[in-house]
N, C-alpha and C positions, 0 to 999 in steps of 0.2 A: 549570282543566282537570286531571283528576289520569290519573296514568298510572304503568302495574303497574312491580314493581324486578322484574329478573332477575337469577340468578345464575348464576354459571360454571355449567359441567357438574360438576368435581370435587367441589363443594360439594355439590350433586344427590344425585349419586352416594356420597358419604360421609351426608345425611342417610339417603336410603333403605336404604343401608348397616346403620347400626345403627337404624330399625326394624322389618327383616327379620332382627334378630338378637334384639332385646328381642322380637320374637313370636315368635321358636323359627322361625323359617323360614331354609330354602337361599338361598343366594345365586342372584339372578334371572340367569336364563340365555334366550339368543337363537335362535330358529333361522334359519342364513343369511339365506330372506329376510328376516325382520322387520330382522337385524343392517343390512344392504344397505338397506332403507328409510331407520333412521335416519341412513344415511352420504351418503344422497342429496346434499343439498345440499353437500358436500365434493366428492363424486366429481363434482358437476356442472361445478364451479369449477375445479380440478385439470383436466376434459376440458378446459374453455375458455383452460386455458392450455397446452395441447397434449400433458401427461399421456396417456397408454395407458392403460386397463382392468389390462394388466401392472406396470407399473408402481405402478399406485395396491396392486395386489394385495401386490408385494414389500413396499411400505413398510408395509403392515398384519401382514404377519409377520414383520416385521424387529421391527417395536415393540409385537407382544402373542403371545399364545398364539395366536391368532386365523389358521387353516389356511384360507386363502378361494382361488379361483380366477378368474383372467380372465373367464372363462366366467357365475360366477355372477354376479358384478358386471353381465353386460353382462345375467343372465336377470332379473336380479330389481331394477335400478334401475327406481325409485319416479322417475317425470319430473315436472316444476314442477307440471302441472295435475293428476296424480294427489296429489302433496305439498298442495298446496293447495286441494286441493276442496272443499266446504262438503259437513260430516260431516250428516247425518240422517236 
């Protein structure tokens, strides 16, 4: 049986890092929703253990640049069956 290796996110993130740089491109940038989609499964976890939308909001701008609102978190969470629906 074989089966895929993953890696961390930072690893990810530093490859596509430098080859968006060896191609002469900007660093990739998010607009809220999309940012809010990939955080889904965080903010789902974080609700279930009795986290606020507030809360999940301060610790994202305590630890990045990253200017989000309660509001948006609650407009633009991505739920389990949209996260996982079969793309085609």
């Amino acid at each position: 049986m074989e089966y895929s290796k993953s890696y961390p996110l930072q690893e990810a993130i530093h490859a596509q890092n430098a080859l968006r740089e060896l191609g002469g491109l900007a660093p990739e940038s998010f607009p809220v929703e999309a940012f809010v989609g990939m955080i889904s499964d965080e903010i789902e976890h974080l609700r279930k253990l009795g986290h606020r939308d507030e809360e999940i909001a301060e610790v994202i701008a305590r630890n990045s640049k990253i200017e989000i609102t309660a509001a948006q978190i609650a407009e633009n969470y991505a739920s389990p069956e949209e996260r996982h629906a079969p793309r085609g």
